[in-house]
N, C-alpha and C positions, 0 to 999 in steps of 0.2 A: 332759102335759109332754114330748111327743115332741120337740119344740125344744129339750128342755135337754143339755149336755152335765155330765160329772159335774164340772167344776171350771170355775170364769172364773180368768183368770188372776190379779187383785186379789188371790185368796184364796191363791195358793203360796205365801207363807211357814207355812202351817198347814195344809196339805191332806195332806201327806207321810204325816203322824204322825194325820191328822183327830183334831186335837186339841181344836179347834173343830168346831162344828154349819155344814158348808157348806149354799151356799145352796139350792142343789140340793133339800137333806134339810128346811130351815128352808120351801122352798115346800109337798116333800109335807106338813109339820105344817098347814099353814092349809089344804091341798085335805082332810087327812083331820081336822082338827076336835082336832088334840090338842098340848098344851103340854107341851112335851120339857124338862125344866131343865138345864141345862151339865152339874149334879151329875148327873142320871142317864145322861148322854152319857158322863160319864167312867166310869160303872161300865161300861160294855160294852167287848166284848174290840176288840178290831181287828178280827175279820173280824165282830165283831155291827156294830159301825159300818159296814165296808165294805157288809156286807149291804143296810144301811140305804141307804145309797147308790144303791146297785143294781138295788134293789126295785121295780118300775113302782106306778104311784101318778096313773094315768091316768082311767081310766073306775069306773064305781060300782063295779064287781067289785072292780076291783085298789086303788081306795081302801080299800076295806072292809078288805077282807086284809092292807092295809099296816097298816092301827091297829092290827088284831087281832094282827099279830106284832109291832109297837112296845110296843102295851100288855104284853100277854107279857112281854117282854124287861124291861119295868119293873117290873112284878109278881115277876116271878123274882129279882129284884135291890134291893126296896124294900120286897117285900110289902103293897102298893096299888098302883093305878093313876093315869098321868100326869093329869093335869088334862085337861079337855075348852075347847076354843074354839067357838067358836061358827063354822061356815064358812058364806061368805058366797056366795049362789048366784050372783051377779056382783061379783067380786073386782075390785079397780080395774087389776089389772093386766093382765086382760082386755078393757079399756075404753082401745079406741084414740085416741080422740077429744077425751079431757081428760085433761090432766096434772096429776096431786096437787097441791095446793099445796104441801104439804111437800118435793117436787122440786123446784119452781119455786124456795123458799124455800131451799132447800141450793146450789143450782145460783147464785142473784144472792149469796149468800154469797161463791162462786169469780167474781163479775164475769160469769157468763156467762146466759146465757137459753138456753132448751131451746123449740123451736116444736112445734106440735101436728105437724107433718108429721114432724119427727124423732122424735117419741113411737111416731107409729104407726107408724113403720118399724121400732122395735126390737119384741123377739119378748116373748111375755108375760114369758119369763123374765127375760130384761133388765130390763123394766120392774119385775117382782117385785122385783129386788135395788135397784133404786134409790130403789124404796118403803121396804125397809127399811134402806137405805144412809140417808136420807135422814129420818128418825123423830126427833122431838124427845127429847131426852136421850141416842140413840144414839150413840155416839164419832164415825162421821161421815168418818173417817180414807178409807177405801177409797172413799166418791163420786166423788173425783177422778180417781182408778184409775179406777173401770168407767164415767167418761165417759169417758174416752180408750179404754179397751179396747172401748166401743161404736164409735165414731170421731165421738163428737159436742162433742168437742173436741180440738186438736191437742197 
């Protein structure tokens, strides 16, 4: 996740207080395999969140280390550990070349179409939030934000 920065802009009305799981933290959960729940987001302090934020969450090493002090953090605050996901050895937001249906499908919702060349130009991260921007039953509210904030709409 060397491409990511700690906030897109969509997310500042809740990034202030990280009151919300950004997306940033919602990526390293599916690179490290583990389901964070809101409730136990809100049990940690502001700087265990910021931590969380901050944390690289890149190569096997620093995956590793990131679960082991999320799990932690949970254990210490719940007395169990988070839920596990399953991570997927090529994530779709790694995959330049085809765009989700579910983006495709959020995007003609706003009148507009996303081409495979504007897919590959945005950076995994991008693509990651518009994955989950874009999830069936998701609120859905922010896609239209970080199409513009991509620049793949005006």
């Amino acid at each position: 996740m060397a491409d990511t920065k700690p906030f897109f802009e969509f997310e500042a009305d809740f990034v202030a207080a990280l009151r919300c799981i950004p997306m940033g933290v919602r990526m390293k959960l599916d690179t490290c395999g583990v389901k964070l729940k809101l409730a136990h987001w809100h049990q940690f302090t502001q700087a265990e969140r910021q931590q969380l934020v901050d944390l690289p969450c890149s190569n096997v090493h620093t995956i590793e280390t990131y679960r082991q002090q999320l799990q932690q953090l949970v254990i210490r605050y719940t007395g169990s550990p988070a839920g596990e996901l399953p991570i997927d050895a090529t994530p779709p937001w790694h995959i330049g070349d085809r765009t989700p249906q579910t983006v495709l499908d959020q995007a003609a919702k706003l009148r507009t179409t996303l081409t495979t060349a504007q897919w590959r130009s945005l950076s995994p991260y991008q693509r990651f939030a518009l994955i989950k921007l874009s999830r069936p039953g998701h609120e859905n509210r922010n896609f239209e934000p970080a199409l513009k904030e991509f620049g793949l709409i005006p």
